[in-house]
Jmol script that loads the backbone (N, CA, C; Angstrom):
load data "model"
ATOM      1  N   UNK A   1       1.341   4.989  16.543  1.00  0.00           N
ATOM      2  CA  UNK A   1       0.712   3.717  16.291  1.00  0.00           C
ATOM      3  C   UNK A   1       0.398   3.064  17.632  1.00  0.00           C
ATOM      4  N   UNK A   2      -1.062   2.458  17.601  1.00  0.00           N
ATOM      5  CA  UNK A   2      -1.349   2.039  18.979  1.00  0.00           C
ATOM      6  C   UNK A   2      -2.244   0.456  18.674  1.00  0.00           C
ATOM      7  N   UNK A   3      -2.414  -0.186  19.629  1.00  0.00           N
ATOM      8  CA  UNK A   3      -3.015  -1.122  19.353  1.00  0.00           C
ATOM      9  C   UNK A   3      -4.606  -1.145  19.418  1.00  0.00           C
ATOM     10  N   UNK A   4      -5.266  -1.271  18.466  1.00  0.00           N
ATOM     11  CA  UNK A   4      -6.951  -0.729  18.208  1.00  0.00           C
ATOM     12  C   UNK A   4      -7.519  -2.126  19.019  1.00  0.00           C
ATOM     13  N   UNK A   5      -8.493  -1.413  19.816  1.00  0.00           N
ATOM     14  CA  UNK A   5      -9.118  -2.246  20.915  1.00  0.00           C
ATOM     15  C   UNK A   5      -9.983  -3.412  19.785  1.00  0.00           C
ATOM     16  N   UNK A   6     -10.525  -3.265  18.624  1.00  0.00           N
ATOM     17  CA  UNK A   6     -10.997  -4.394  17.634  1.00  0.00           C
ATOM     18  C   UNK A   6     -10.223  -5.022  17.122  1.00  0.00           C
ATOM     19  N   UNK A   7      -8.677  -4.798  17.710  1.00  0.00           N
ATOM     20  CA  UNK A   7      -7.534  -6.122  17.205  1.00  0.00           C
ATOM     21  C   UNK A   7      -7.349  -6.923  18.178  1.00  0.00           C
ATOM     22  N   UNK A   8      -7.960  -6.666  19.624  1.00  0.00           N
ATOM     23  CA  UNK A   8      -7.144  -7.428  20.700  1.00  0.00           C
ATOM     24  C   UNK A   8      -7.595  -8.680  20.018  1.00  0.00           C
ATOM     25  N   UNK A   9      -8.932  -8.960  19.945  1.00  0.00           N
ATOM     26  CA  UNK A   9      -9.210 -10.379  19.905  1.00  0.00           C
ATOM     27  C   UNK A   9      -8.715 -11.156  19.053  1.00  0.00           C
ATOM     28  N   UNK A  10      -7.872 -10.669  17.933  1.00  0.00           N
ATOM     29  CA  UNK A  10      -7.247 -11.562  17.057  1.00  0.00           C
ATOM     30  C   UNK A  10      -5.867 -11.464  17.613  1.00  0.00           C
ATOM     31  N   UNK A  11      -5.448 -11.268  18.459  1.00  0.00           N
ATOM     32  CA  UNK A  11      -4.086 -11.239  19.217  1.00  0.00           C
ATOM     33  C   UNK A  11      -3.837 -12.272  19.946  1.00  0.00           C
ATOM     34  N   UNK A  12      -3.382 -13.650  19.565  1.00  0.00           N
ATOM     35  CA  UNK A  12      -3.381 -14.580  20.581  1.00  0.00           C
ATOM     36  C   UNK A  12      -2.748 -14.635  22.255  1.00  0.00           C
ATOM     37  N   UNK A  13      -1.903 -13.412  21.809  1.00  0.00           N
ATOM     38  CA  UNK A  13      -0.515 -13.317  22.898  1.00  0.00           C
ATOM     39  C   UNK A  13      -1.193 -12.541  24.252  1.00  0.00           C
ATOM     40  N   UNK A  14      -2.030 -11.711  24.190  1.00  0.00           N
ATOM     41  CA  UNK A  14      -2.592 -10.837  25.253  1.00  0.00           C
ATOM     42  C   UNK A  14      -4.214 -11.109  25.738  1.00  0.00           C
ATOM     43  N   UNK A  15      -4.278 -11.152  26.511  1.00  0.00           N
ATOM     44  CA  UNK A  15      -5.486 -11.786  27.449  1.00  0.00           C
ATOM     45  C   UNK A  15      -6.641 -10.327  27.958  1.00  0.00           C
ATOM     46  N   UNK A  16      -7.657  -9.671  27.046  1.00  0.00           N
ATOM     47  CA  UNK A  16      -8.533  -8.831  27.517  1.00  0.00           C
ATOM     48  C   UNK A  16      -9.138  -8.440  28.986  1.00  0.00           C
ATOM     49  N   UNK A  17      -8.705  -7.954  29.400  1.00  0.00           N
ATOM     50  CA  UNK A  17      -9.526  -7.687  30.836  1.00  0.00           C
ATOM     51  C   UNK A  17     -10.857  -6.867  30.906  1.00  0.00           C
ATOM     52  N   UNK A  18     -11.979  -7.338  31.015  1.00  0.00           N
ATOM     53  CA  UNK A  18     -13.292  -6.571  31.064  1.00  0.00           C
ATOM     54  C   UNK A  18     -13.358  -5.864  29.551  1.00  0.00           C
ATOM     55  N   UNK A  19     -14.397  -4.831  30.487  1.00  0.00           N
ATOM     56  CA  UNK A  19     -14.666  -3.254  28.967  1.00  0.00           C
ATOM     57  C   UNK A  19     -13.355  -2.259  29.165  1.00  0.00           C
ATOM     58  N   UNK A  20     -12.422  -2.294  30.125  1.00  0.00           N
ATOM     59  CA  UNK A  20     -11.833  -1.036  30.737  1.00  0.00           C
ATOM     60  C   UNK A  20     -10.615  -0.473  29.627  1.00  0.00           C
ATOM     61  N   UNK A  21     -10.653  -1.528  28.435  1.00  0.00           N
ATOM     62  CA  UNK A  21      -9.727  -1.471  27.613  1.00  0.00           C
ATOM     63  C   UNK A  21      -8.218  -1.570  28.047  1.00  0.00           C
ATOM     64  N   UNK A  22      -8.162  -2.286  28.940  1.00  0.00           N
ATOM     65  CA  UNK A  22      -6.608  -2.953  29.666  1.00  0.00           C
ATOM     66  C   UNK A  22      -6.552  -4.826  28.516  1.00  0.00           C
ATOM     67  N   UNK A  23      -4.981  -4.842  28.964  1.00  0.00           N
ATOM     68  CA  UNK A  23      -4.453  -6.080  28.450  1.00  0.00           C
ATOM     69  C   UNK A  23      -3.486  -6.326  29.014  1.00  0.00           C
ATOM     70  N   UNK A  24      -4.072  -7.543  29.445  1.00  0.00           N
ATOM     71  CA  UNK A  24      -2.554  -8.251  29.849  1.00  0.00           C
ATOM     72  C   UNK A  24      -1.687  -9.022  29.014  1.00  0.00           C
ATOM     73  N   UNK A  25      -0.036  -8.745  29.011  1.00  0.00           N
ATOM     74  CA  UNK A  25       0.345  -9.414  27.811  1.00  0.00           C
ATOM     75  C   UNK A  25       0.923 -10.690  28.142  1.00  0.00           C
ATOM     76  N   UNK A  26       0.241 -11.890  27.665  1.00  0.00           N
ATOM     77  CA  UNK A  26       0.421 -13.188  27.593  1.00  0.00           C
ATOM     78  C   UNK A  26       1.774 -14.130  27.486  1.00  0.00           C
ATOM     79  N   UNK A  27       2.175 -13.127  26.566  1.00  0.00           N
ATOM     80  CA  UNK A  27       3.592 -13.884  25.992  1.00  0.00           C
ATOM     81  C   UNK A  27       4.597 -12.836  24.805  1.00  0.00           C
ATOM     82  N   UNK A  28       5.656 -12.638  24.697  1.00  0.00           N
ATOM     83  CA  UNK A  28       6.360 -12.184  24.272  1.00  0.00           C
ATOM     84  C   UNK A  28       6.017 -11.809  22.744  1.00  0.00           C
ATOM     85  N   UNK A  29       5.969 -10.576  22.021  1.00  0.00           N
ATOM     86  CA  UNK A  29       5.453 -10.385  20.813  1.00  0.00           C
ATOM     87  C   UNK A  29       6.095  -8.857  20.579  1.00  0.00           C
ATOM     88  N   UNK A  30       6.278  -8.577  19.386  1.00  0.00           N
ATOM     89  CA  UNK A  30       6.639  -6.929  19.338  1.00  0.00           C
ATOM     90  C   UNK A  30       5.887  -6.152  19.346  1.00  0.00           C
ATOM     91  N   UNK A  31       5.703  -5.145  20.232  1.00  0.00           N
ATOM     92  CA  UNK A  31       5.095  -4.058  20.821  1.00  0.00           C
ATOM     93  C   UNK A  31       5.808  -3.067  20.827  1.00  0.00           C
ATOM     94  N   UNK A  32       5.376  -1.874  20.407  1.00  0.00           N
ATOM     95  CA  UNK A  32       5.781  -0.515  20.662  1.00  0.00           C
ATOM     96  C   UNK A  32       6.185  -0.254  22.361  1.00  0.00           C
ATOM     97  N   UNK A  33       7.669   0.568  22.602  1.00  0.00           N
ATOM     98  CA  UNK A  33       7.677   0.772  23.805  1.00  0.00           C
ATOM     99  C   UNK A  33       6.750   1.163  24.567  1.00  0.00           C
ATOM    100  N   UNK A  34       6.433   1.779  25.856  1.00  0.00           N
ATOM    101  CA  UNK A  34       5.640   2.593  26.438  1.00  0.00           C
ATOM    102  C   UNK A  34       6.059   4.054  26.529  1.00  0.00           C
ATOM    103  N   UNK A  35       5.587   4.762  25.846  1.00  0.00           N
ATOM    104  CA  UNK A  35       6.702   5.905  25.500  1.00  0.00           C
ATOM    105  C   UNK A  35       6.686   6.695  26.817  1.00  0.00           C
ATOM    106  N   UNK A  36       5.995   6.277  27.993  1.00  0.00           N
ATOM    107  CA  UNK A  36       6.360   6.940  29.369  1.00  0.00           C
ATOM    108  C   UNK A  36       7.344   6.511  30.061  1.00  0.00           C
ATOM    109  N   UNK A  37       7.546   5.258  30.074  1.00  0.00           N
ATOM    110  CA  UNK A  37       8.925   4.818  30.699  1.00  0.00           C
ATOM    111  C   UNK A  37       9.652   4.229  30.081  1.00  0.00           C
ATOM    112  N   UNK A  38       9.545   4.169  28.589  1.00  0.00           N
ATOM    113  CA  UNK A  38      10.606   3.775  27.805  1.00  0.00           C
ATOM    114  C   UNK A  38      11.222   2.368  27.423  1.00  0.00           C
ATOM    115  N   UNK A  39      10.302   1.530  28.207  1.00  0.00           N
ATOM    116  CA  UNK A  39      10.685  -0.028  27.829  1.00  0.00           C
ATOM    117  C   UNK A  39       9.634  -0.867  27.332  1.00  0.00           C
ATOM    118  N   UNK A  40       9.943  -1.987  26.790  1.00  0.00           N
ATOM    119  CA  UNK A  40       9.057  -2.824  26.244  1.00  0.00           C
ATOM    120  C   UNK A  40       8.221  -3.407  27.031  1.00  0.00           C
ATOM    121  N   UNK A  41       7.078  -3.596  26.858  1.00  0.00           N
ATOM    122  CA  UNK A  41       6.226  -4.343  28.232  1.00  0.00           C
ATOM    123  C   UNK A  41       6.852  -6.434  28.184  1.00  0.00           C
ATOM    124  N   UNK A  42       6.572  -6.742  29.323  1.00  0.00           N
ATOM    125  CA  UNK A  42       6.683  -7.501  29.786  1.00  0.00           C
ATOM    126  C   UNK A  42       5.908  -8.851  29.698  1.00  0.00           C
ATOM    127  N   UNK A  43       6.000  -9.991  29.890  1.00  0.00           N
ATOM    128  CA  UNK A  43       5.009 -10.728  30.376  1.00  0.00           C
ATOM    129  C   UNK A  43       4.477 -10.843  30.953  1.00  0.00           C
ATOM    130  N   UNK A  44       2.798 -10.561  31.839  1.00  0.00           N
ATOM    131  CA  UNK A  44       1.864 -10.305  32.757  1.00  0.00           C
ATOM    132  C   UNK A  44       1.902  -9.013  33.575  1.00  0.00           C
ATOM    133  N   UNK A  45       2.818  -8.024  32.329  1.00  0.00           N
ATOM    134  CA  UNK A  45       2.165  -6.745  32.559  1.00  0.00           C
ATOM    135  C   UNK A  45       0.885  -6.495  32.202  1.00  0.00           C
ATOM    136  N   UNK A  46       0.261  -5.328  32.817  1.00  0.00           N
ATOM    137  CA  UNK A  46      -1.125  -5.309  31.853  1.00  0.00           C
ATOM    138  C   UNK A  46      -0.670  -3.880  31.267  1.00  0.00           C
ATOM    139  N   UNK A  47      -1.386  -3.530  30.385  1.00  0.00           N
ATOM    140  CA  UNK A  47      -1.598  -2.485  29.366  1.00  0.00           C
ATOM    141  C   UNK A  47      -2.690  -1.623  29.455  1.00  0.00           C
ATOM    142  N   UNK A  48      -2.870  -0.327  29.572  1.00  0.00           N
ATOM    143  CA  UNK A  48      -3.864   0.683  29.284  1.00  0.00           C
ATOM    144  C   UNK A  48      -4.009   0.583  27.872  1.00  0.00           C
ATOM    145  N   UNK A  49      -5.029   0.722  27.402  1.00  0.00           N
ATOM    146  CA  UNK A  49      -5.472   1.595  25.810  1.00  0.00           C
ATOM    147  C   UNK A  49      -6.076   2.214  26.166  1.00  0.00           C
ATOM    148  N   UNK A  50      -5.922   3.558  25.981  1.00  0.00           N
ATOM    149  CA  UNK A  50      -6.348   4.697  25.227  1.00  0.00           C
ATOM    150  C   UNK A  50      -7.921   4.963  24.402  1.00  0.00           C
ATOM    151  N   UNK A  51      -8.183   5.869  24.435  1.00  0.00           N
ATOM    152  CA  UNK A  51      -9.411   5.899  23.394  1.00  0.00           C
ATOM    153  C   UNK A  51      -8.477   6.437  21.659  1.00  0.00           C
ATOM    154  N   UNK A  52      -7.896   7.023  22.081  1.00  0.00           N
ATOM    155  CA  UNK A  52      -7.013   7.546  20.749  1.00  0.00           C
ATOM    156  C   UNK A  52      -6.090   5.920  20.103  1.00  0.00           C
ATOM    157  N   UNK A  53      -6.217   4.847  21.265  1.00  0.00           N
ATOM    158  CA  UNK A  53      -5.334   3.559  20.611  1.00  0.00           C
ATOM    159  C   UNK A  53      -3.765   3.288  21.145  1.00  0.00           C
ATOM    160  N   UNK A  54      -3.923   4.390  21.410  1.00  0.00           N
ATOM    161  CA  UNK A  54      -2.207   4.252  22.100  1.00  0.00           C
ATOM    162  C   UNK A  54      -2.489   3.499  23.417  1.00  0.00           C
ATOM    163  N   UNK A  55      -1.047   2.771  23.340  1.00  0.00           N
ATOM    164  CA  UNK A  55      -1.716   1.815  24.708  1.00  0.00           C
ATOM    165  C   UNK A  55      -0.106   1.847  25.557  1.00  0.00           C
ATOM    166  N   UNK A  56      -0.175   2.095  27.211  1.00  0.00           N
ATOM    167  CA  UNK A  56       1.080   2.403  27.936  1.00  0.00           C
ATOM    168  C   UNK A  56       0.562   0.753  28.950  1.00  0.00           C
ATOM    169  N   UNK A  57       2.190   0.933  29.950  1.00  0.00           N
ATOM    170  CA  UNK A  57       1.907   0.195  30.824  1.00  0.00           C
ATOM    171  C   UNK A  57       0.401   0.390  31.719  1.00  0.00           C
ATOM    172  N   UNK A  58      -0.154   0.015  32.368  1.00  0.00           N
ATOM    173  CA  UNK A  58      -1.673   0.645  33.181  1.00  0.00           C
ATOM    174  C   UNK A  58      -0.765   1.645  34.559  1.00  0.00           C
ATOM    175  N   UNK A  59       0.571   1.372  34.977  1.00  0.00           N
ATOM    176  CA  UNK A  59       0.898   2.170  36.173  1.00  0.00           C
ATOM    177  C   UNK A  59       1.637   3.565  35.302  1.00  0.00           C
ATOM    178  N   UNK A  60       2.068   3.314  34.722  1.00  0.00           N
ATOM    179  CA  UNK A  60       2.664   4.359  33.966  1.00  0.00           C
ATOM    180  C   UNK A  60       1.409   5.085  33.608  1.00  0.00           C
ATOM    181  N   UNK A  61       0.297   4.793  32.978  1.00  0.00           N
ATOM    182  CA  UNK A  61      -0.693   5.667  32.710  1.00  0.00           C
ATOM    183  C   UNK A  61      -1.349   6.295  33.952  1.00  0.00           C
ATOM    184  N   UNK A  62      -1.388   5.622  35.010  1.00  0.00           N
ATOM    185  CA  UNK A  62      -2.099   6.038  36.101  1.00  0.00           C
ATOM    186  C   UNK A  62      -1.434   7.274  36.742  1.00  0.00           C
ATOM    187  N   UNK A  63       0.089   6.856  36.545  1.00  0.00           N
ATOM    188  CA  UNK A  63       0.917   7.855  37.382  1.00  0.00           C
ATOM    189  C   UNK A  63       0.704   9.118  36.048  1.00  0.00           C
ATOM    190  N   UNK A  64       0.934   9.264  35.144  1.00  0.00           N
ATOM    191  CA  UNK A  64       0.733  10.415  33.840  1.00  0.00           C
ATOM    192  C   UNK A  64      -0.736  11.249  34.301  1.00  0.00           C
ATOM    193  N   UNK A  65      -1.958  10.026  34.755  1.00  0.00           N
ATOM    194  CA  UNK A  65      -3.308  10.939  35.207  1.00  0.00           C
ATOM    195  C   UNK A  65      -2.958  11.446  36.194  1.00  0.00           C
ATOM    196  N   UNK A  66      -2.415  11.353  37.115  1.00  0.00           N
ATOM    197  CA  UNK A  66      -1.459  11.956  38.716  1.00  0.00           C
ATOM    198  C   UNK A  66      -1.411  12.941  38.340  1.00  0.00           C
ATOM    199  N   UNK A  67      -0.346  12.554  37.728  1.00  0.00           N
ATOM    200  CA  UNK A  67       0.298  13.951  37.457  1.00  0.00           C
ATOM    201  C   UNK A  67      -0.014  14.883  36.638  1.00  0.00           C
ATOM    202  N   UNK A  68      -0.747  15.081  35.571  1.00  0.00           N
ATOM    203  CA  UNK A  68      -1.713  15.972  34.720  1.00  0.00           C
ATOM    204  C   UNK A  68      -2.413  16.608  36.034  1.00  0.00           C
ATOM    205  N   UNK A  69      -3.159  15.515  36.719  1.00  0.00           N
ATOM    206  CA  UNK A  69      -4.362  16.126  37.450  1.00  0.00           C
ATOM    207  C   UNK A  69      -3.823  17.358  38.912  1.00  0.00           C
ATOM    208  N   UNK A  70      -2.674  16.960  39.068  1.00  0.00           N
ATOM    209  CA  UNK A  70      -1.556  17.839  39.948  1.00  0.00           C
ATOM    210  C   UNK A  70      -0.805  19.269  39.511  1.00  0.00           C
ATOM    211  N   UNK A  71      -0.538  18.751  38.411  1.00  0.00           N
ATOM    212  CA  UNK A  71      -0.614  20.406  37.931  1.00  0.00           C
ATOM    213  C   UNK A  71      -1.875  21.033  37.354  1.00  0.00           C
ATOM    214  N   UNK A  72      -2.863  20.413  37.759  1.00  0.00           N
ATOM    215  CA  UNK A  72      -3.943  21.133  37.244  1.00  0.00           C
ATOM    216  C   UNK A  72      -4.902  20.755  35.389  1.00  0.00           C
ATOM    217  N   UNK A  73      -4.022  20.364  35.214  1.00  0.00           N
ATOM    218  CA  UNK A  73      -4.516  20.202  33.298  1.00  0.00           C
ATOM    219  C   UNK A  73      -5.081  18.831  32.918  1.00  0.00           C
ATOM    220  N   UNK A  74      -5.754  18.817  31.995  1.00  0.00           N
ATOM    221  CA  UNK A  74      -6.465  17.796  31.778  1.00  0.00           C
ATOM    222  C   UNK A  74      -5.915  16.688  31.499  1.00  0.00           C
ATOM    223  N   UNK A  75      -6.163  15.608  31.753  1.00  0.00           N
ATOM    224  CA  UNK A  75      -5.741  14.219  31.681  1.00  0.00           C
ATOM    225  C   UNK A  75      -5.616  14.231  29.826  1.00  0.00           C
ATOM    226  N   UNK A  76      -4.353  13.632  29.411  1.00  0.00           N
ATOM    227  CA  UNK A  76      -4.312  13.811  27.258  1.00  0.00           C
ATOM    228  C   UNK A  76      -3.282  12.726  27.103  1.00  0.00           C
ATOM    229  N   UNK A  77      -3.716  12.170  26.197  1.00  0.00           N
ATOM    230  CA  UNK A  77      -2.494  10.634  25.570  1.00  0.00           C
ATOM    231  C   UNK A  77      -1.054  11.148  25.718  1.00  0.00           C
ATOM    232  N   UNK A  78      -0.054  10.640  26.263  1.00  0.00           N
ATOM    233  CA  UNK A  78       1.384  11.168  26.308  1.00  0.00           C
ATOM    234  C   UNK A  78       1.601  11.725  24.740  1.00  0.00           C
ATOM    235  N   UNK A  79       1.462  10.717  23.926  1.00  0.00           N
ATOM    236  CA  UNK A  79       1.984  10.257  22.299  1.00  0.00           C
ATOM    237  C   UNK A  79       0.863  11.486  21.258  1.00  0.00           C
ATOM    238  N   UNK A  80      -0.220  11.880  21.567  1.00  0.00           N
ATOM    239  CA  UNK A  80      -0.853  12.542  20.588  1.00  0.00           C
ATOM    240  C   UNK A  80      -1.587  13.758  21.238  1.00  0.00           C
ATOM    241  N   UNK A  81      -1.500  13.782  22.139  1.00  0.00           N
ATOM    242  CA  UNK A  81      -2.474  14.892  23.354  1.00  0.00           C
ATOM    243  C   UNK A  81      -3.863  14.858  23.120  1.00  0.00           C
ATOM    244  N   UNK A  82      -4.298  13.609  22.466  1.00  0.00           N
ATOM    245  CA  UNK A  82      -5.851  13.868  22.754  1.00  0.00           C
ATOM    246  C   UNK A  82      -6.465  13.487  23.960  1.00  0.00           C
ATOM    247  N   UNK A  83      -7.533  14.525  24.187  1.00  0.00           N
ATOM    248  CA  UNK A  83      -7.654  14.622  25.368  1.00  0.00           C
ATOM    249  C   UNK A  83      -8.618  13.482  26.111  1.00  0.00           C
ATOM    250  N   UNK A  84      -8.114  12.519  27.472  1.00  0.00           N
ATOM    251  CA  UNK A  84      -8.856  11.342  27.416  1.00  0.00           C
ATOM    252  C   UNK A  84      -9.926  11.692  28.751  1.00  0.00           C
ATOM    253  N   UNK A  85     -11.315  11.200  28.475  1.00  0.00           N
ATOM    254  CA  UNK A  85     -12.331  11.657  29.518  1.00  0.00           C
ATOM    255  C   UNK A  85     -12.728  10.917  30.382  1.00  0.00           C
TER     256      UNK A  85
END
end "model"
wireframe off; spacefill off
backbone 0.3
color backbone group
């Protein structure tokens, strides 16, 4: 379960950044962990989404493209492996 980029705007708590499908989260609300580092996001963390919907911290996702792209294999959602382009 991820947060669908046509819900941000009814989300009072998180603040849209651009098209890049990032969020910053506003204020305290229940959210799925970040299943890369395992904790709940924060207040004025920002958030990656996903094209698949799953949405991580944005450094946690960055470091996951690192590292995919370091061993060689394609950049894929931690949570579903679809593959992101």
């Amino acid at each position: 379960m991820g947060i669908f980029p046509s819900k941000i705007k009814k989300l009072s708590r998180v603040r849209k950044r651009s098209k890049s499908h990032e969020i910053i989260v506003t204020d305290k609300f229940i959210l799925e962990e970040c299943s890369i580092c395992l904790s709940v996001p924060e207040i004025g963390e920002t958030l990656k989404i996903l094209n698949c919907s799953h949405s991580f911290h944005l450094t946690c996702c960055e470091e996951w493209k690192a590292a995919s792209l370091k061993r060689g294999t394609e950049f894929s959602c931690p949570m579903c492996r679809i593959s992101i382009l």
